[in-house]
N, C-alpha and C positions, 0 to 999 in steps of 0.2 A: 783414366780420370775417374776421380767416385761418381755413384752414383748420386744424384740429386736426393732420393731416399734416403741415402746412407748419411748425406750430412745434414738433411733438414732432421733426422735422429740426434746424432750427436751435437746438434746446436741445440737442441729440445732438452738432452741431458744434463748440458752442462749451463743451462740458461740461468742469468747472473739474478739475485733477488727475485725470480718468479712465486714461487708456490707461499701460499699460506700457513701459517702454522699450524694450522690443521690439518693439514696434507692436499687442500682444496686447489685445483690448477691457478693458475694464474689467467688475464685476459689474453698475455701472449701466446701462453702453451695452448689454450684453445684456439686462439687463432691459428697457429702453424699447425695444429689439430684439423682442423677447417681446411685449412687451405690444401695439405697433403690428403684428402681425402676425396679433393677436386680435382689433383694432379694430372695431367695429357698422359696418355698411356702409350707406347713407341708401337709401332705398325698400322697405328690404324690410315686412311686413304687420305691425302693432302692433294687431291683437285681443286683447280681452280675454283672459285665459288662466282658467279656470275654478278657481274654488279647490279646487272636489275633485279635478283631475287635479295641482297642485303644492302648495307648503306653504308656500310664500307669495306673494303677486303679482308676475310677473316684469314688468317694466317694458322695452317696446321702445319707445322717443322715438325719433320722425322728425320732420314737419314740426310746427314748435310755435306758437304766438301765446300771449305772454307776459300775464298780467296783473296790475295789483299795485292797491292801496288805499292811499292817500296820507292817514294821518291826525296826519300831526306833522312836525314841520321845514320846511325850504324845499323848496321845488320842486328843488333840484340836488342835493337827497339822497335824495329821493324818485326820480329818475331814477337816480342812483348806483347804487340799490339793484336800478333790475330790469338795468342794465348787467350787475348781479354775479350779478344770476339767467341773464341771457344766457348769458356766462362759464360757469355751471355747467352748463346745459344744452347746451353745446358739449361742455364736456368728455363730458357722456355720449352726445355723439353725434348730437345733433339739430342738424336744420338752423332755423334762427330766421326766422319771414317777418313776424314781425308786435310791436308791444309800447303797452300800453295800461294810462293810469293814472287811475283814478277820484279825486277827493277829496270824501272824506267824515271825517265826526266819529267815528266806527266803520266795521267790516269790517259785510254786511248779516247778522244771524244763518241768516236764510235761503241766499242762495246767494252773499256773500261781497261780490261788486259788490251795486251797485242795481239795483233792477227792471228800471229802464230802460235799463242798461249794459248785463245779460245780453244783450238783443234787437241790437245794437251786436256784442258780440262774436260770436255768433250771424253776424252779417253778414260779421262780418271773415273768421271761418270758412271761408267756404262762399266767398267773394273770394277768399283765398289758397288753398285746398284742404288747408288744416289738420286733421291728424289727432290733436290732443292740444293742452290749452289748459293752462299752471303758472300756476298762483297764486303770488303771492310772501309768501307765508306759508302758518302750518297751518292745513288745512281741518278742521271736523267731521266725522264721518261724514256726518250731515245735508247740509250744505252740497257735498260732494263727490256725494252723490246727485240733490240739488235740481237743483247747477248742470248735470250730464252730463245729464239729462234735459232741460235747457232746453237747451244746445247743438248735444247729437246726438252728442259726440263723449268720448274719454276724457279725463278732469278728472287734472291729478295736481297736486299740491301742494308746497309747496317742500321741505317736510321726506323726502317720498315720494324726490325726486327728489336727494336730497344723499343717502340713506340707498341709492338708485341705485349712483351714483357710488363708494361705499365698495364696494358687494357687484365691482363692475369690479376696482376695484384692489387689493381683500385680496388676500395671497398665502401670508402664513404660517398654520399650525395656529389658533393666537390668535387671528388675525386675522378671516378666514373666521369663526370663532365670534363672534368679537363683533359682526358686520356682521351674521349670522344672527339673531342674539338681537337685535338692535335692532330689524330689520325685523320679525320674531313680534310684539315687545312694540307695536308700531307698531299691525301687522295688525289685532291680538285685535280693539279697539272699531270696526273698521271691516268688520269682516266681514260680508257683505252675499248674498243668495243671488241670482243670474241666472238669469232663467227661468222658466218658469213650471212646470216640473218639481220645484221643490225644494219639498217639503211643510214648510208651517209649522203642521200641526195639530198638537194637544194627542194625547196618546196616552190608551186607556184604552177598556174595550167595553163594547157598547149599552147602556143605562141604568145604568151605571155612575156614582156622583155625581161623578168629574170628568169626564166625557165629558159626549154631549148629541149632540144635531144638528149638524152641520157644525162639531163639536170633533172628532169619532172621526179617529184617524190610526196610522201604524205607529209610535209610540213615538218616541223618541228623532230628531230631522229631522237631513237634512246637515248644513243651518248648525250645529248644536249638537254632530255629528260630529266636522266640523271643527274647532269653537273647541276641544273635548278635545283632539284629537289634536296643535294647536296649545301648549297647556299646558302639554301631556305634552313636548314637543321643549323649551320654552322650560325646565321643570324640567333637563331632560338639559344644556341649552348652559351652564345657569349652573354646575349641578356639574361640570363639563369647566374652565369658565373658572375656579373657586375655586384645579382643582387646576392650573393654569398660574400662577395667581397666585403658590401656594406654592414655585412654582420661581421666580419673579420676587423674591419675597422673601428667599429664602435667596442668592441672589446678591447683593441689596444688601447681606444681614447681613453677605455675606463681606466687602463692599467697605469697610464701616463698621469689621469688624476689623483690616482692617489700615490704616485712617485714610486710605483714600484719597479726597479730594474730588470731589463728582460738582458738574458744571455741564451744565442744560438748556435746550438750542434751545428755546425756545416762537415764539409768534404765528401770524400772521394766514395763512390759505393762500396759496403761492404766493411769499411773499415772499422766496424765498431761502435757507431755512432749509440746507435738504440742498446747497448749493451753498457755502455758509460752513462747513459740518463739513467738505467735500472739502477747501476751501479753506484752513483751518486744520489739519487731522489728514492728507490724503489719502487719505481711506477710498473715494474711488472708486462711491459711491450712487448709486441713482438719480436726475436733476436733469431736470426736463423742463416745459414753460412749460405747465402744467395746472391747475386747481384737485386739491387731494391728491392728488397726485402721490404723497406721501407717506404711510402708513396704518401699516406696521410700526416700533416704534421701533429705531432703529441706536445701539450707544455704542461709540466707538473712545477708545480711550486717545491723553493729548495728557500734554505734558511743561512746564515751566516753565522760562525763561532757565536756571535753576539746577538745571536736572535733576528738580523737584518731580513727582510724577507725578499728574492729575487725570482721571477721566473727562468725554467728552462725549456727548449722549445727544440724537441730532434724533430730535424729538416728531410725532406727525400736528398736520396745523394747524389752526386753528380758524377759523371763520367766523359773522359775525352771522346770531343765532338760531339756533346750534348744536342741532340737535334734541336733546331731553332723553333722549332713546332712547339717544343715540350716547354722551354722555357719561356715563351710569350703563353703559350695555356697555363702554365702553370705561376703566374707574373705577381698573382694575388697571394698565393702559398709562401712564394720566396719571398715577397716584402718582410715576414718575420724574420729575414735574414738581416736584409736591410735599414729594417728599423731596431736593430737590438743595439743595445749598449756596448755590448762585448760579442764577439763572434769566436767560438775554441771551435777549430778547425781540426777535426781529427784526421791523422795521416797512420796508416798500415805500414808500422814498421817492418812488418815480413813481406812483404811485396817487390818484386824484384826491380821497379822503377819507383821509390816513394818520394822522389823531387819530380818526377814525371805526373804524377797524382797532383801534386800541390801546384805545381803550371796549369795545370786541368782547371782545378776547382777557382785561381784568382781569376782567370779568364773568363767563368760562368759570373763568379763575383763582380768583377766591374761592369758585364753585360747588366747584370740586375741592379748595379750603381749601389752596392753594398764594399763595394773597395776603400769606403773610407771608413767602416767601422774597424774602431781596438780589434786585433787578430791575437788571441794565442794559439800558439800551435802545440796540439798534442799527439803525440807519439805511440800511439797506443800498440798493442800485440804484442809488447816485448818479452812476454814469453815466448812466443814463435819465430822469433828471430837470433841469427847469433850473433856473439860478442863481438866480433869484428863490424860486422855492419852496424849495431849497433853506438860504437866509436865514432866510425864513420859518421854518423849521424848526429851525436853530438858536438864534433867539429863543426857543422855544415850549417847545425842549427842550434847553440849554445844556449838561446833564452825558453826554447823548447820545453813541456814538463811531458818526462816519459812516464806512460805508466801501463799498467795489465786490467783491464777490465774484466778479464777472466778470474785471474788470480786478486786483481783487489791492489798489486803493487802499483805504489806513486798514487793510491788515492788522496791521502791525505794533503800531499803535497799536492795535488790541482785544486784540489778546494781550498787551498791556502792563497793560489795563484790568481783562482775567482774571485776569492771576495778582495784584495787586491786591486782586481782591477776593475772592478764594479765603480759606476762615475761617485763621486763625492759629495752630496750634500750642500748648496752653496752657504749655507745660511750657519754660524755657529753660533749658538746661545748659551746660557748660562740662567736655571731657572728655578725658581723654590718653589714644586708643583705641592697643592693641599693636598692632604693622605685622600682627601674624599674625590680627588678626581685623578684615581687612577690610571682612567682609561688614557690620561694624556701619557703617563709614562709609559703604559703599553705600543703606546705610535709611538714614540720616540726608540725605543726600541728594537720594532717592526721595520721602520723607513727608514731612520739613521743610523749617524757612528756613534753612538756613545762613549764619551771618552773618560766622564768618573759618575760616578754615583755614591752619595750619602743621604745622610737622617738626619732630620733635623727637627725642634719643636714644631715650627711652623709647616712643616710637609717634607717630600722629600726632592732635595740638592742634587738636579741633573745636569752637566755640561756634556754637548753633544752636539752634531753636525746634522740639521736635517732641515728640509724642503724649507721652500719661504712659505706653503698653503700651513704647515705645521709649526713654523716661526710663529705666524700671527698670531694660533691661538693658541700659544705659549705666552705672549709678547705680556697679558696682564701680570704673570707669574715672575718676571725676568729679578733677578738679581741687580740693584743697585750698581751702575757704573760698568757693567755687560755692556758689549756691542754685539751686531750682528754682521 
């Protein structure tokens, strides 16, 4: 596997519209600058962290041995899947020594594998000198207990470990909160005391009727400490996050008043997302070969052949079994998905499952109740893929625009495909604007279709599709025998 070094370089090198004409970095090249200079360094001590010295379990992955439970599909999706748990657990920094798939009809409710596998991984353990064993799915509390005790070593889970991943890469105010409040809401049912220090007596004194014999204790124990004081932050992060909402809000309302069209990046992580807004808008993001790379959403304003002006808005990306945490925290973020006009769904044509990706992402889509926005689907990496697959993929998915965001091919053609499908204008006029009030043919322009324009004595002769706020104050200028 490369090293995580190796490719946040060669995604830095080859990063699409970043640098300035003066050779000056871009925001993304400094950011992936930033971020690789913060990067987890492999050896260092991943102990438990106590829950009453922090406020939620910090998570240090070193060496890891992967496990997964194979209870449905073929065998080449069942591997698929802990490939992409590999994948995530690089990005957070871990070195991978090992990876092991039981099949069974269920996960064990006990401790996830079979009785007999535990003892098996157990072995692989203490063979590779592994310090931390992921599950490829969510553990119970139960389970996450059972198994570390049967191993010896720290258990974390796939959810744990994607919910990792976010806390690395948030960067803005929003961000950081909703990575916070996922991980609390996460915590709360797994909270567990270490030690044999933490009291779990009942509180209440000597013959007391809730007390008794080895019930008597000081009141109130850690564990139940903690889960308050836990509560209490999760109440605060969501009041924080209501009020970013409302700022999130009033900017689309503004964006809705003046009819401007928004269109959202969505899909699968990694596919290219922030690499295609560069490559379309030249907003210059961060782009780097990671699993969510991406976490804060960006919208840069993008234009139409005819001057129309539309928002575009790259999304964090999504991954199969999306922890349910991440997406109620993060509820306010994805509404840009679900309020957009148009949704281009980029899918990684070089990916060994890319219909598997695209189940992934409509299933996060109808959770966020964005399944009824216009979907184009784009096919992006087709330079890293070959021609047989990518045959394959234009059978499967005919209305599809492929294109290379690295290379630049099928740009033109998705920008053809956007403005396209950008909604329409209800209102069409026909109107003899005075020279002296330009600024009207500039909106008409900006918000509409235009569909002719001349010169005439009296001003200049616009016919064109746009808003009714922009009809009206057209409406003194109209052409004789026009409808709307």
């Amino acid at each position: 596997m490369q090293d995580p070094n190796e490719r946040a370089g060669a995604a830095l090198a080859t990063a699409v519209a970043g640098a300035s004409p003066a050779g000056r970095p871009s925001t993304g090249e400094l950011e992936l600058e930033d971020r690789q200079a913060l990067r987890r360094v492999a050896g260092l001590s991943t102990e438990l962290a106590d829950i009453t010295e922090v406020e939620y379990r910090q998570l240090r992955l070193e060496r890891v041995v992967l496990v997964g439970v194979w209870t449905e599909g073929t065998v080449t999706e069942a591997e698929n899947s802990l490939v992409e748990l590999a994948a995530l657990a690089g990005t957070a920094g871990s070195t991978i020594l090992a990876g092991l798939i039981q099949r069974r009809g269920r996960p064990d409710p006990a401790t996830y594998v079979g009785r007999g596998k535990v003892g098996e991984v157990r072995e692989v353990v203490v063979t590779t000198g592994a310090d931390t064993v992921i599950c490829d799915g969510e553990l119970s509390p139960s389970q996450l207990r059972n198994l570390e005790q049967e191993v010896k070593v720290k258990v974390i889970d796939r959810t744990a470990l994607i919910l990792d991943i976010f806390a690395q890469h948030a960067r803005s105010r929003e961000g950081k909160a909703q990575v916070e409040l996922a991980q609390l809401q996460y915590l709360v049912p797994r909270l567990r005391g270490w030690g044999e220090a933490l009291s779990r007596q009942a509180g209440g004194r000597a013959g007391g009727s809730t007390g008794g014999v080895g019930l008597r204790g000081p009141g109130e124990t850690k564990l139940e400490t903690d889960r308050r004081r836990i509560r209490t932050r999760i109440a605060r992060l969501k009041r924080e996050i209501a009020g970013m909402r409302t700022t999130r809000d009033v900017q689309r309302a503004s964006r809705r008043r003046r009819s401007v069209p928004s269109v959202a990046i969505a899909g699968y992580t990694n596919a290219g997302k922030s690499s295609l807004l560069n490559r379309l808008t030249g907003a210059g993001v961060l782009v780097e070969d990671a699993l969510f790379a991406t976490l804060d959403p960006t919208t840069r304003q993008a234009r139409t052949a005819e001057g129309r002006g539309y928002t575009l808005s790259d999304t964090v990306g999504f991954v199969r079994h999306l922890p349910h945490e991440l997406v109620e925290a993060f509820r306010s973020t994805l509404e840009e998905v679900a309020d957009a006009d148009l949704l281009l769904h980029v899918v990684d044509a070089s990916h060994p499952d890319p219909a598997g990706q695209v189940r992934a992402v409509r299933e996060v889509l109808a959770e966020i109740g964005a399944e009824q926005v216009p979907e184009l689907l784009v096919v992006n990496k087709t330079d890293a893929a070959d021609e047989e697959t990518l045959l394959s993929l234009k059978r499967d998915w005919p209305d599809a625009v492929f294109v290379s965001a690295h290379s630049g091919a099928g740009i033109d053609e998705l920008r053809a495909a956007v403005e396209a499908g950008l909604p329409c204008p209800e209102v069409v006029i026909d109107a003899v604007v005075p020279y002296h009030r330009g600024d009207l043919v500039a909106r008409v322009h900006e918000r509409g279709q235009v569909h002719k324009v001349g010169h005439t004595e009296a001003g200049t002769r616009v016919v064109a599709r746009v808003d009714a706020a922009l009809a009206a104050a057209l409406t003194p200028y109209r052409s004789t025998g026009t409808g709307g």
